[in-house]
Structure formats: C-alpha cells, structure tokens
N, C-alpha and C positions, 0 to 999 in steps of 0.2 A: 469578521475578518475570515476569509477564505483561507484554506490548506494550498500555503505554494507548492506547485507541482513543474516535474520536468518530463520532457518526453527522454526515452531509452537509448542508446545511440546504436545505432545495426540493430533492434531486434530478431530473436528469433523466437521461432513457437519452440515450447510451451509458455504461454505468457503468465505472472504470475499475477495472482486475484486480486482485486483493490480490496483493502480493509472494511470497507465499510459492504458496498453490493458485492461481493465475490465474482464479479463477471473479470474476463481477464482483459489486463490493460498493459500498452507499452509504456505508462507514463506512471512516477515515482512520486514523492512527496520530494520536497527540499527546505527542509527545514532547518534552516544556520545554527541551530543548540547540536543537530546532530551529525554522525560524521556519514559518510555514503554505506558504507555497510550498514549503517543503523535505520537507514529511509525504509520505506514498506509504500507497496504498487497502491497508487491513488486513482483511480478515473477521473475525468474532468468536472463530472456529474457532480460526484461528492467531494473536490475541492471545493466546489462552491457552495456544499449543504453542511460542510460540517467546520468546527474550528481547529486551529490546529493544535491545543489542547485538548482536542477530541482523539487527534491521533497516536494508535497504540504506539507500544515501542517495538523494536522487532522480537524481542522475548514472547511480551503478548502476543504480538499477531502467532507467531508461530504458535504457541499452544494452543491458544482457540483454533487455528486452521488446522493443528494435527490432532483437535478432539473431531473435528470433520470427517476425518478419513474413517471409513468402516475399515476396520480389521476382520480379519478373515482367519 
C-alpha cells in the first residue's frame, strides 16, 4: 500500500524535503491517524515506494533533518 499524498495549496519556495529522498516537494503525506500539522512533504516517487508505516512522524522527521543541518 502506497503513502497517501496531497498536493500544497498556493505553494511557495522554499519547499520542504520529502522524508524519504530529501529533494523538495509541494506535496504532503495524508494520512487519516494523523492531524495536518503532524503530515511530513512526501514526493510522488516515494508514495509509491514506501508504506505508510514507513512514514516518520514529524518529531522524527525534524530531528533527523535538523542532524542535516551543519552548524557553523
């Protein structure tokens, strides 16, 4: 089963990175357990490569993407 996804409504740049490739995407996860603040940027790619008990929560996502960040 694929990660249901939604597109953004009005995007703007800076877009944020899907969970899985980090490439940046206008499109969300929508996953009915959780509420809209809690979704994390899906690309289409990997809706359909991963499950959606694959996908973090946004806790997770945040940490792993702010161990990304080089500090300066």
């Amino acid at each position: 089963m694929s990660v249901p996804i939604q597109r953004q409504d009005d995007p703007e740049p800076p877009y944020e990175r899907c969970f899985s490739c980090r490439t940046p995407t206008i499109f969300w996860t929508n996953l009915p357990d959780r509420k809209p603040g809690d979704q994390v940027a899906c690309c289409p790619g990997c809706a359909c490569d991963h499950k959606p008990s694959e996908v973090p929560t946004k806790a997770e996502w945040w940490q792993r993407e702010s161990s990304q960040i080089k500090r300066f």
